[in-house]
N, C-alpha and C positions, 0 to 999 in steps of 0.2 A: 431222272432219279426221284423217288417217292418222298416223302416226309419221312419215312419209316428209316429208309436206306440212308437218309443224310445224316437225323439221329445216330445212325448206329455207326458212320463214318467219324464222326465226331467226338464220338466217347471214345477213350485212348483204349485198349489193349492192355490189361494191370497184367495178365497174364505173358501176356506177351513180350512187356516189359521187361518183367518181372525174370521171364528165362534170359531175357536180355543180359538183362544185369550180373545172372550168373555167368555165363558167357565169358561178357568182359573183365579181362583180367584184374582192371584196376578194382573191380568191385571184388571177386573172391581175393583177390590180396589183401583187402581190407579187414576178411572175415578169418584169417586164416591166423593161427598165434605166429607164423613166422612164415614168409615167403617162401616157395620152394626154391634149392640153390642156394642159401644163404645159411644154411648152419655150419659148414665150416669158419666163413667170416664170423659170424655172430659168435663161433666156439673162442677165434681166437681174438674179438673183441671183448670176451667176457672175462678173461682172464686180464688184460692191462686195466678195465673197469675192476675187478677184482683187487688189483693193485692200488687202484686207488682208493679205495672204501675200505680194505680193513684195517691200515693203520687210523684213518680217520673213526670207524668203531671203537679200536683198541683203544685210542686216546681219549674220547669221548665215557670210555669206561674208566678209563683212567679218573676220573674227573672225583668217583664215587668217595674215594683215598685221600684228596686234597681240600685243603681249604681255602677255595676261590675267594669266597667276598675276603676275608684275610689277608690272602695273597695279593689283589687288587688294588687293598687298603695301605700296604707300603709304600709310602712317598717315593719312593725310587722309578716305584712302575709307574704311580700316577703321575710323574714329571716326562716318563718313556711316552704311554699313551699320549697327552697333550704333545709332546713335540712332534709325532707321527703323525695326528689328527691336524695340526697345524701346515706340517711342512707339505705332506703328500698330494692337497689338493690345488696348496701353490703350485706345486712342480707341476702337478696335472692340469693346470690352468695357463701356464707358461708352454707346455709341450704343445697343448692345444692350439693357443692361439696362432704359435709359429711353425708347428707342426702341420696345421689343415693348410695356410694357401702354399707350404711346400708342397703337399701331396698332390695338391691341385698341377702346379707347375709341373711336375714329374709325371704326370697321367697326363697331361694335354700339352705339354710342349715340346717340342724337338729341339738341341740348341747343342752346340758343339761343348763337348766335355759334360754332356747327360751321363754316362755312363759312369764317368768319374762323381760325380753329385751324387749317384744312386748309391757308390760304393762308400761314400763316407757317411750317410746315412745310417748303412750293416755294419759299420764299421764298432760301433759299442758292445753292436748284439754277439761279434766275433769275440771282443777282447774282452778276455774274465773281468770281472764287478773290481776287485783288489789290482786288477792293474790298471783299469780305468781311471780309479782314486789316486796312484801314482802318477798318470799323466796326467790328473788334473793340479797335482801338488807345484807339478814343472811350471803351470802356467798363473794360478791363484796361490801360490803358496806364500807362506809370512815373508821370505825375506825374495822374494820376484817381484818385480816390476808393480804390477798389477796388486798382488796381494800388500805388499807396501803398501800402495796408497790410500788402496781399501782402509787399513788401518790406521792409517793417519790420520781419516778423518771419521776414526770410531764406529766403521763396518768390516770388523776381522773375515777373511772370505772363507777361516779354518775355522774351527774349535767354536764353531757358530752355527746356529739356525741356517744363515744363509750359505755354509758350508751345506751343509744339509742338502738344502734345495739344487745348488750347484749336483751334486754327487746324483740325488735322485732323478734329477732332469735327463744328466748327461746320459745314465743307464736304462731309464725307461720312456725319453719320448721316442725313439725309435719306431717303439710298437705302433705310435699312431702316428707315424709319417705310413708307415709301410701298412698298415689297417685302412686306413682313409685313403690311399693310393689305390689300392685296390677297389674300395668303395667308387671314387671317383670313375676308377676304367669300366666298371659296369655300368656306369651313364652314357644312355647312347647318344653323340656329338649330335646328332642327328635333332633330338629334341632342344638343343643350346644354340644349333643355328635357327630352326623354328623361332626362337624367343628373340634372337636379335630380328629375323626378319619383321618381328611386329615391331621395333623401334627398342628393344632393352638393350642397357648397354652389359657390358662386361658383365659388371659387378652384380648389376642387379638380377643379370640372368644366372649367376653361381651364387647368387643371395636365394632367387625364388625357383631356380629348377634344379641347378645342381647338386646343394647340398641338401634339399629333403629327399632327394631321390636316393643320396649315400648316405644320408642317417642311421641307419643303421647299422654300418661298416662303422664310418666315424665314432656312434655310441659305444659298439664293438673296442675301437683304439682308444677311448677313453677310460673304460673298465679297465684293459688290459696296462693301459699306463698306470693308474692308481696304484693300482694290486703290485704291479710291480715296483712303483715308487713306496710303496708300505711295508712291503717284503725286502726292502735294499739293505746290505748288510756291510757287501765286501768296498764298495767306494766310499761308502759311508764311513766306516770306520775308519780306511785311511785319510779321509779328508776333514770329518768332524768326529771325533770320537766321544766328545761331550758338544752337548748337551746328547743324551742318550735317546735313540730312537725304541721302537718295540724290538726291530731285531737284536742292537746291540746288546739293550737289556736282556735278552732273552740268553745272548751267550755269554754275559758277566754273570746271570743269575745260576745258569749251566755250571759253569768250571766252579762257583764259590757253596752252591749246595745241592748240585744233581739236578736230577730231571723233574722232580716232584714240585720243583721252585719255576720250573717255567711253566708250568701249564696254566694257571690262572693269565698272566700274559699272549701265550699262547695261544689261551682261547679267546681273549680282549682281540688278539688281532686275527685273529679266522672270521671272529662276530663282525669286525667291523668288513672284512673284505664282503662276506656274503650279503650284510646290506647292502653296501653299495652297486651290487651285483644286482639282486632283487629290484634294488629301486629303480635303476638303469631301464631293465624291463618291464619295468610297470610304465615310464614316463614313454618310452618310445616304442615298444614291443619288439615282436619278433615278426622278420619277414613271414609273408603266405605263400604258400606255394599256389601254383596256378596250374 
């Protein structure tokens, strides 16, 4: 083969490529405003997307009418916000801790009466938020066992912060047993025996391969706890109904002067769920597709 000929075997083809590239689907999919095949789906995902954006519009329009900083400025709501800002990251820090090595257990263990464990796990996400708060009255309530002694030695488990926390736990670590369970199953065991065959034990190997691998399921269960520990209304209320959370304010301030009284509120707890949303994603991101 010449000098000439190896040059020109050398130099790729752009042309050639290039029809390549059209060719393959994943590239004219790329290029194209919508796949072909998928405007049915896209029609009737545009419509539940639709559902969710134009109250969020209307209310954001809403906003033009009222006077937030005002609204904000009543002691009522600023004692609502601080008790939500406080309790919500407790709860989500308690879901967490005991919530991931459940999830680990239930994604990597087999053991008689798994099936029963899985179920009391679902078992809050089934039973409405206000009946939740009922069975939790049966077990921390003032004059039960528990709730007694609570207060005897000046930690009321009701009509308290740490009612609170009880109520938001019980209704939203769920999310992140059953989010980080999930996480976990898509780790393949395969890379966990690797790591013990170098000498790591247990711990260290769901320290350094298991849980960066489901981080972002986990970060996922932890969003999802929050949000829903800040939005709790109906346990809440049955279990502590003072000190006043944002939602409870938000339906005391409703029945005593209409809708126009909750939206400064309203928007304090949208603002805080989406930061924490945002921030989540900035610190861990979002999986890549491959």
């Amino acid at each position: 083969m010449s000098h000439t000929d190896r040059d020109r075997t050398d130099v790729p083809e752009r042309d050639g490529d290039a029809a390549g590239a059209d060719a393959d689907p994943r590239y004219r999919a790329g290029r194209e405003w919508l796949p072909s095949g998928l405007a049915v789906p896209a029609l009737l995902g545009a419509l539940l997307l639709a559902y969710f954006v134009v109250p969020f519009a209307v209310f954001l329009l809403r906003m033009r009418d009222v006077a937030v900083v005002a609204g904000l400025a009543d002691p009522a709501v600023r004692d609502a916000i601080g008790t939500s800002l406080l309790t919500a990251p407790i709860s989500t820090a308690i879901a967490t801790v005991l919530g991931v090595p459940l999830a680990y257990v239930l994604s990597r263990a087999s053991f008689r009466g798994k099936r029963l464990v899985e179920a009391l796990v679902l078992l809050p996400l089934v039973v409405p938020p206000i009946v939740g708060g009922v069975m939790l009255l049966t077990v921390v309530g003032r004059y039960t066992p528990i709730g007694a002694a609570a207060a005897a030695v000046g930690l009321p488990l009701t009509g308290s912060r740490a009612g609170v926390v009880l109520a938001q736990t019980f209704v939203a670590a769920p999310f992140l047993v059953v989010t980080a369970r999930a996480g976990f199953d898509g780790v393949d065991p395969r890379l966990e025996e690797a790591a013990r065959t170098m000498g790591y034990g247990r711990l260290r190997t769901v320290r350094l391969v298991s849980l960066p691998l489901a981080r972002n399921a986990i970060a996922a269960g932890i969003v999802l706890t929050f949000v829903r520990a800040l939005g709790e209304f109906g346990a809440t209320m049955m279990v502590a109904y003072t000190p006043r959370t944002m939602p409870t304010q938000i339906r005391v301030s409703f029945i005593a002067r209409g809708i126009d009284a909750i939206v400064p509120i309203a928007l304090a707890l949208l603002a805080v769920a989406v930061i924490v949303v945002v921030a989540v994603q900035l610190l861990v991101g979002t999986p890549r597709r491959r």
